[in-house]
Every structure is written in structure tokens, then in C-alpha cells.
C-alpha positions in Angstrom: 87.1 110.7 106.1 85.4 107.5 106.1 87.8 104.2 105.3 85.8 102.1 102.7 88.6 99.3 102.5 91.8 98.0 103.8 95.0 97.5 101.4 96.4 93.2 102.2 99.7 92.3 101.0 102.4 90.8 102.3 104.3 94.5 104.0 103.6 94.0 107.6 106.5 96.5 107.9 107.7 99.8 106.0 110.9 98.8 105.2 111.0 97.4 101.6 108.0 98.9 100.3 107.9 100.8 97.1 109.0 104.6 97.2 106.9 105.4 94.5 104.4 102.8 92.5 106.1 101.2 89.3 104.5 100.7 86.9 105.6 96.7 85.5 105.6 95.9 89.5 103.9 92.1 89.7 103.5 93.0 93.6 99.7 92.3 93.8 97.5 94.0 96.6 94.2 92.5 97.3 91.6 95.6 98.5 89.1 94.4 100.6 86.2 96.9 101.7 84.5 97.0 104.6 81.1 95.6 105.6 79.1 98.6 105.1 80.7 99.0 101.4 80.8 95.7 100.1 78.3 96.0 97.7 78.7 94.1 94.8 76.5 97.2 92.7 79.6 99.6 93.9 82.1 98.0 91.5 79.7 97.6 88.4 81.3 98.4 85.5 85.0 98.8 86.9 86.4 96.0 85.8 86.2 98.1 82.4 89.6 100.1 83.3 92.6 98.7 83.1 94.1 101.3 86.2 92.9 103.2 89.2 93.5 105.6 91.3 93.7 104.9 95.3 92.9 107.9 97.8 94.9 106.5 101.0 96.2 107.2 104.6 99.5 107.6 106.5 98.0 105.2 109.1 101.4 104.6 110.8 102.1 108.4 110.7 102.3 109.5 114.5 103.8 112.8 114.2 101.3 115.6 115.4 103.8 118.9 114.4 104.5 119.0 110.7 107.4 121.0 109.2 107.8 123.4 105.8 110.4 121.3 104.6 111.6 117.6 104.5 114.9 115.9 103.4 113.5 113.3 100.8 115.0 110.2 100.5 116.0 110.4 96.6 118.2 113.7 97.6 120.4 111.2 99.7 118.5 112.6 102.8 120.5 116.2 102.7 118.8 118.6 101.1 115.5 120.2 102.2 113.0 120.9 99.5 109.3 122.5 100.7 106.9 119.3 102.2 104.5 120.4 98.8 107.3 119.6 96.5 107.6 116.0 98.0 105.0 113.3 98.4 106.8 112.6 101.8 104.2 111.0 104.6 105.0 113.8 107.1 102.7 116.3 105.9 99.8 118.2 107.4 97.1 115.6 106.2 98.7 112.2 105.9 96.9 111.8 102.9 98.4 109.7 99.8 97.3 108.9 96.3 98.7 105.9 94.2 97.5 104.7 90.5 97.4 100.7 90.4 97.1 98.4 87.6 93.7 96.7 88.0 94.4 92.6 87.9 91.0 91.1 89.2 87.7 91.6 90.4 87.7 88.4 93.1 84.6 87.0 94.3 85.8 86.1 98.3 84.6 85.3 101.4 84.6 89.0 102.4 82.7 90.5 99.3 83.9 91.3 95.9 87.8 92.7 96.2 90.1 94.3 93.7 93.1 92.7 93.0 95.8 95.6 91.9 99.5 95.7 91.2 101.8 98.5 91.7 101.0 99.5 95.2 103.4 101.4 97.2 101.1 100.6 100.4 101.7 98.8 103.6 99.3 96.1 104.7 96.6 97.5 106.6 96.8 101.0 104.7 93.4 102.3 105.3 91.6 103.0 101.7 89.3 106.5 101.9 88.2 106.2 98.1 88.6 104.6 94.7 88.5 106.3 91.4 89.1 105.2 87.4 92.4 106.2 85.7 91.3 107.6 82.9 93.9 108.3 80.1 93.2 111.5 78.2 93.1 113.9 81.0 95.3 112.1 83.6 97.9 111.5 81.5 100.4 114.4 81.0 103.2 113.3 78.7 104.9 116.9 78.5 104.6 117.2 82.6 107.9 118.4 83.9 108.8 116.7 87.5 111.0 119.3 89.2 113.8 118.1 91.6 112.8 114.1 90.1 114.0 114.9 86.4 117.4 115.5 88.2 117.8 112.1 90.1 118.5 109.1 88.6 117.2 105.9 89.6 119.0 102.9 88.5 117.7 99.2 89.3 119.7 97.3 91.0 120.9 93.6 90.0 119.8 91.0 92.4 122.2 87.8 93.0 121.1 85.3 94.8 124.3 83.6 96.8 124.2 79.4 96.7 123.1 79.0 100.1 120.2 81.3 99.5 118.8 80.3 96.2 119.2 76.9 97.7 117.3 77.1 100.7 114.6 78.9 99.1 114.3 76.5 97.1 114.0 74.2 99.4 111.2 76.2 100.9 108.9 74.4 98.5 108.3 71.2 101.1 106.9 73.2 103.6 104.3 74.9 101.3 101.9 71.9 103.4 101.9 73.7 106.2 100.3 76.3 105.0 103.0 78.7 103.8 102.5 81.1 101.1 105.7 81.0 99.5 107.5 84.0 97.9 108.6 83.4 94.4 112.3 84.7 93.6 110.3 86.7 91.1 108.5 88.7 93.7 111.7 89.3 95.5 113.7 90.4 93.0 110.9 93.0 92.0 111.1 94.2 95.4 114.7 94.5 95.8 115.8 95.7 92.4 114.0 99.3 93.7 117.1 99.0 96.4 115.2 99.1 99.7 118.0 100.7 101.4 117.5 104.4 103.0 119.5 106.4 100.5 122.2 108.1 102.7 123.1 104.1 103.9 126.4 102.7 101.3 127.9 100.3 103.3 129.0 97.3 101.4 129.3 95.0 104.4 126.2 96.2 106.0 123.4 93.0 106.1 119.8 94.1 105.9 116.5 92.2 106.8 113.3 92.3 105.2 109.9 90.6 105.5 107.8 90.2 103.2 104.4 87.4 103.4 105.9 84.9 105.5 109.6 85.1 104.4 112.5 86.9 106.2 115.0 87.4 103.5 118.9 89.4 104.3 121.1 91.0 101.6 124.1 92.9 101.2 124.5 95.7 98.2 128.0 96.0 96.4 127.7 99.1 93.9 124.9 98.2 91.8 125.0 94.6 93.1 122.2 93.4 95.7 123.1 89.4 97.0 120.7 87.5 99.0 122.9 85.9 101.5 119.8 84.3 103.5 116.2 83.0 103.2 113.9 81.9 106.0 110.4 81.1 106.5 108.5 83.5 109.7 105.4 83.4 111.0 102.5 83.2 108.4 101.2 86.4 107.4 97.3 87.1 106.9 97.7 87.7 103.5 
């Protein structure tokens, strides 16, 4: 397999990217292609579909053995269902596919790039091809989804605590410095998915996440997620 482009966003780590792309995400992901396949001729004519389909790699999969079954994470990480019922990573060829939402065809200094929203990649994810969504046959209204129809998957309700929203807030003066800041708009459509690993219910329990050049830490109560901190890391390449 050949990689023709690189995924860029703001996920330098795992943790708090999408499960599964959604659909109304505003998450953008800029797809740049490599030298030998930035060529403007390659993209004629795409900016024509509104969505497209990503062929992808498990880059940070290291696991040589694979297993029969997994425990996937929607099952509250108990139940084993076989590795071809799942879209789990651990599977013979760490191969994923994703359908995005097409945004932009970006002149740049590296080439012509996409500009896609609804990724559930991790920055650096190694892009192997690109294809149009096209509606009448990819579409399956009627499709049943096995194990999925039986879960439910509520959103959570982000609440930003005073200090927080303050401080991000805040945030804004430093945008000089060359910060790209995160908009509580982009935060709350990561954290409504509920980033947490589903067998993890601990109320008290503070997590971290990092996305662009933001560390931000929250708490979940029920179907409550508050955002007790906010701080500015080390600028990402995004």
C-alpha cells in the first residue's frame, strides 16, 4: 500500500478522538498528499461531491498477533463479539475507512489539500486512497447494524465551570504569539461524544485532553461533562 497523503488536525494523541465519524462534526481535517501525488490534475472535478470516502491506516497499531474476538468499547468493554463484527483497530490489516464531509479544496504551500470534516483520524494518519461518496449506491437506508441498533448513544451536556470558561477566554491575548486557539465550539463537539473509555464512571475522576495547542480537564456527572480547566501547550503543527 502506497500512502498518497497524511490526515493534520489538532489529535496529536488518541484519547478524545471520534469513535466513529459524525456526521454534523465541525472538526475539520486538512489532507495533505505527498510530493509525488500533489498534482493539481488528481483532484479535478472533486470538488463536485459534497462527501468522500477515506481508505486509512492504524499507523499507531503495534500489535503483531491478532485475536478472533475483541471487547468493543460501546459493549462497556465486556462482551466479546468476532474482530469482523467490529471496526476495532486490532485486526489483521489495520486498515480503516471513514466518509468525510468535503469543506474546501485549499490552494497551500504544500499543493492543493482537502479540507474535510467528520474525521475520526489522529494527526499523522497515513491516507492510502480517496474515493467520492456517492449517494444512490452507498447509501443503504434499510441497512440493519447488528450489536449497534442495541446500544444507545446519548450526547453528553458540556458545562464549562467559571474558572474555565474564564480562562479560556482569556486565552484570546495570547493568540499573538502564534496560538491557534480552540473555540468552545470545537470543544464542546469533541466532548459531547464523551471521550471517556466506556467501562470508566467515576464521577470524581479528572481527565486530560489535548487537542491543537490546548490542554483542557473535565469531570463527567451522569450525563453532565464540566470543564474544570483550560490551558495553552506547546503549539501544534496544525
Amino acid at each position: 500500500m502506497i500512502t498518497i497523503a497524511y490526515a493534520r488536525n489538532g489529535f496529536a494523541d488518541k484519547f478524545g478522538i471520534p469513535r466513529q465519524p459524525l456526521r454534523d462534526s465541525i472538526i475539520e481535517t486538512k489532507i495533505v498528499f505527498t510530493e509525488e501525488y500533489r498534482v493539481a490534475e488528481a483532484l479535478r472535478g472533486i470538488e463536485g461531491f459534497s462527501h468522500l470516502w477515506l481508505l486509512w491506516g492504524f499507523n499507531n497499531n503495534n500489535r503483531k498477533e491478532w485475536s478472533p474476538t475483541v471487547r468493543p468499547p460501546r459493549l462497556g468493554g465486556n462482551r466479546r463479539v468476532g474482530v469482523f463484527a467490529t471496526r476495532s483497530p486490532i485486526r489483521p490489516n489495520p486498515i480503516g475507512l471513514t466518509a468525510v464531509r468535503l469543506l474546501e479544496v485549499r490552494k497551500t504551500d504544500e499543493g492543493q489539500v482537502l479540507i474535510v470534516a467528520g474525521a475520526d483520524l489522529q494527526d499523522g494518519t497515513p491516507i492510502y486512497d480517496i474515493k467520492p461518496y456517492i449517494a444512490y449506491s452507498d447509501a443503504i437506508p434499510d441497512a440493519k447494524c447488528g450489536f449497534v441498533d442495541e446500544v444507545d448513544f446519548p450526547m453528553l451536556d458540556v458545562v464549562w465551570g467559571n474558572d474555565a470558561r474564564n480562562n479560556h477566554d482569556s486565552m484570546g491575548i495570547q493568540n499573538n504569539r502564534g496560538y491557534s486557539l480552540v473555540s468552545r465550539e470545537e470543544w464542546e463537539d469533541i466532548l459531547r461524544q464523551d471521550p471517556r473509555p466506556a467501562y470508566q464512571d467515576d464521577p470524581n475522576r479528572i481527565y486530560h485532553i489535548t487537542y491543537k495547542n490546548e490542554e483542557l480537564s473535565f469531570r463527567v456527572e451522569g450525563k453532565k461533562l464540566i470543564v474544570t480547566e483550560v490551558s495553552c501547550v506547546k503549539y501544534h503543527r496544525y
